[in-house]
N, C-alpha and C positions, 0 to 999 in steps of 0.2 A: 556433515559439513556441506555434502555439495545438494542436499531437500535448503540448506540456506540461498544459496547461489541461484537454483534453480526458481528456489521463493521468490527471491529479489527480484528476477526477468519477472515473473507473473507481477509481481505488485508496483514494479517502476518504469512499465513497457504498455503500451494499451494498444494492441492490433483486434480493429474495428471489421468486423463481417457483415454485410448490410445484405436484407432481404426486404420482401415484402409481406407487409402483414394482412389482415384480413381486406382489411382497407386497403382498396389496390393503389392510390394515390399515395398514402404516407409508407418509405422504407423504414423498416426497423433496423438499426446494427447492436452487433451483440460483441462483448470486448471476448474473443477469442482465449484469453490471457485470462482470465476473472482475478481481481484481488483475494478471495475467500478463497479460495485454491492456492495464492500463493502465502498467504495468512498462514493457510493449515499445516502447508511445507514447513514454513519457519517454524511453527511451532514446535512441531515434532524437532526438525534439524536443532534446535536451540534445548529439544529436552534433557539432554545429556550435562549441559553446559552452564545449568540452571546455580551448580554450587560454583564455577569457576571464577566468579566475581558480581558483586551487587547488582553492574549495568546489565548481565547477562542476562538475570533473573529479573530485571526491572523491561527489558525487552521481551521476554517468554510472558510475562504479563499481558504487556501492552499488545502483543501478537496476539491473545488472547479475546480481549478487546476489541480486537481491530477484525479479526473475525467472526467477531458477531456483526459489527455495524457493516462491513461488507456483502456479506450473508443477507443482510435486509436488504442492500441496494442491488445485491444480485436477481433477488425475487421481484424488487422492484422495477428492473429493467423486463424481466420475463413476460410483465403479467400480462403484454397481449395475447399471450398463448392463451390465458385464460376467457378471452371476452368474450366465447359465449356463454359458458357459466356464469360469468358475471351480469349479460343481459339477462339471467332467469329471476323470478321474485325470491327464490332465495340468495342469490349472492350478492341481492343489496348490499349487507352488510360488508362483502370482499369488497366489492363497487368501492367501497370509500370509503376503506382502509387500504386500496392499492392508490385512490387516490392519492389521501394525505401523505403515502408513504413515498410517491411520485412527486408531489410537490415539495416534499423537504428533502429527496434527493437533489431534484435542481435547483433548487437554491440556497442547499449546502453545499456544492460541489465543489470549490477552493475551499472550504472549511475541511470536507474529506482530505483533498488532497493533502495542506497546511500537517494533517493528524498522522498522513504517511510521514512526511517529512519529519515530526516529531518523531515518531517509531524509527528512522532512520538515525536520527542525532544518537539515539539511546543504542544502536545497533555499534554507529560509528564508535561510541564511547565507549564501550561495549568491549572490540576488539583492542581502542587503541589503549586502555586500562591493561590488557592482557598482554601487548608488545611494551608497556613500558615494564612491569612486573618479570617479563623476560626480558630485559635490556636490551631490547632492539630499536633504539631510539627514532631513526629516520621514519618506521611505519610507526609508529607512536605519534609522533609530529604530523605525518600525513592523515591518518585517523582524527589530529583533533582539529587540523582544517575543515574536514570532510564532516566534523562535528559542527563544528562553526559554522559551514556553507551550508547546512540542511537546518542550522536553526533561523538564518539570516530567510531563506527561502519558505519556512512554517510562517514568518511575521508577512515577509511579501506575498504571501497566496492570501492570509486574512485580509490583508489591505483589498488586495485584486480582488474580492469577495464586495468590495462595496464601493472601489473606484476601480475604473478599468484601465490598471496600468498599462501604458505604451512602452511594454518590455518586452521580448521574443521568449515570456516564461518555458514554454514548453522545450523549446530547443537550449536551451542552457541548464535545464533542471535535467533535460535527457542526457548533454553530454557529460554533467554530476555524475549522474547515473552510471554510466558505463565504465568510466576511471574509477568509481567505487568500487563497483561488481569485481574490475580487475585487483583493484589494492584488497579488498574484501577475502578475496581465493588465495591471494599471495599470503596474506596475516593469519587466515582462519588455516592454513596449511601447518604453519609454524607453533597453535598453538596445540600444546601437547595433549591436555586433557581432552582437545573434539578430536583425536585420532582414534 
């Protein structure tokens, strides 16, 4: 339970490390936090919990998923380490495949995020399916707010993906966040089978 908890900080917190790359002009920053690290948490944390109900196993999927396309956008961020292997005649071919993989990172970026927020609806449904099955109705009901507010939030990051809404997404999707993480610890405590 708490490889899930811990997951969740990795994959719904972004703490940026900036350096300089070879290029003394351009900093690079590196998200300290990686999502593919907190992917692989969840995965495992969720292995157990695979038979305790559909959402659980529909989220150990999508965690699944999600850590592969993370995984790409992790090496994706990396690959100035690579450029001078990549200036040689053979890493043409890396050259522009770090490319392509660079330009569908940034201009999928609300698409990614939009796909946590889906992994999150499945996570929230997830727990709040397992409090209503134990009759704990109030975290039931808070789960499927928390289900609600992360699906409402997957359609607003697609939007913001191709109009740039005048919302303070990042600080309202953070404070989600964090009243999750807490309702999350409190519900994932209660249920029996992840003890």
């Amino acid at each position: 339970m708490m490889l899930v908890i811990v997951g969740l900080i990795f994959i719904l917190f972004r703490f940026d490390y900036s350096f300089f790359s070879y290029n003394v002009e351009a900093s690079v920053a590196i998200d300290v936090l990686p999502d593919f690290v907190g992917y692989l948490l969840i995965w495992f944390g969720l292995e157990k919990s695979v038979d305790v109900n559909r959402w659980f196993k529909e989220a150990h999927s999508a965690a699944t998923g999600m850590m592969l396309i993370t995984f790409i956008t992790l090496v994706s961020s990396l690959s100035f380490l690579l450029e001078p292997l990549l200036e040689s005649p053979d890493g043409q071919i890396f050259a522009i495949l770090f490319y392509i993989i660079n330009y569908l990172v940034r201009i999928g970026g609300s698409i990614l995020t939009a796909l946590t927020m889906v992994f999150m609806f499945m996570l929230a449904s997830a727990i709040g399916y397992s409090m209503q099955s134990q009759e704990r109705m109030l975290l039931c009901r808070v789960m499927y707010v928390f289900s609600i507010a992360y699906s409402v939030l997957a359609v607003v990051y697609i939007v913001n993906q191709f109009i740039n809404l005048p919302l303070p997404l990042d600080w309202i999707t953070a404070g989600i966040n964090v009243i999750f993480i807490l309702f999350s610890y409190i519900s994932m405590n209660k249920i029996k089978e992840l003890a």
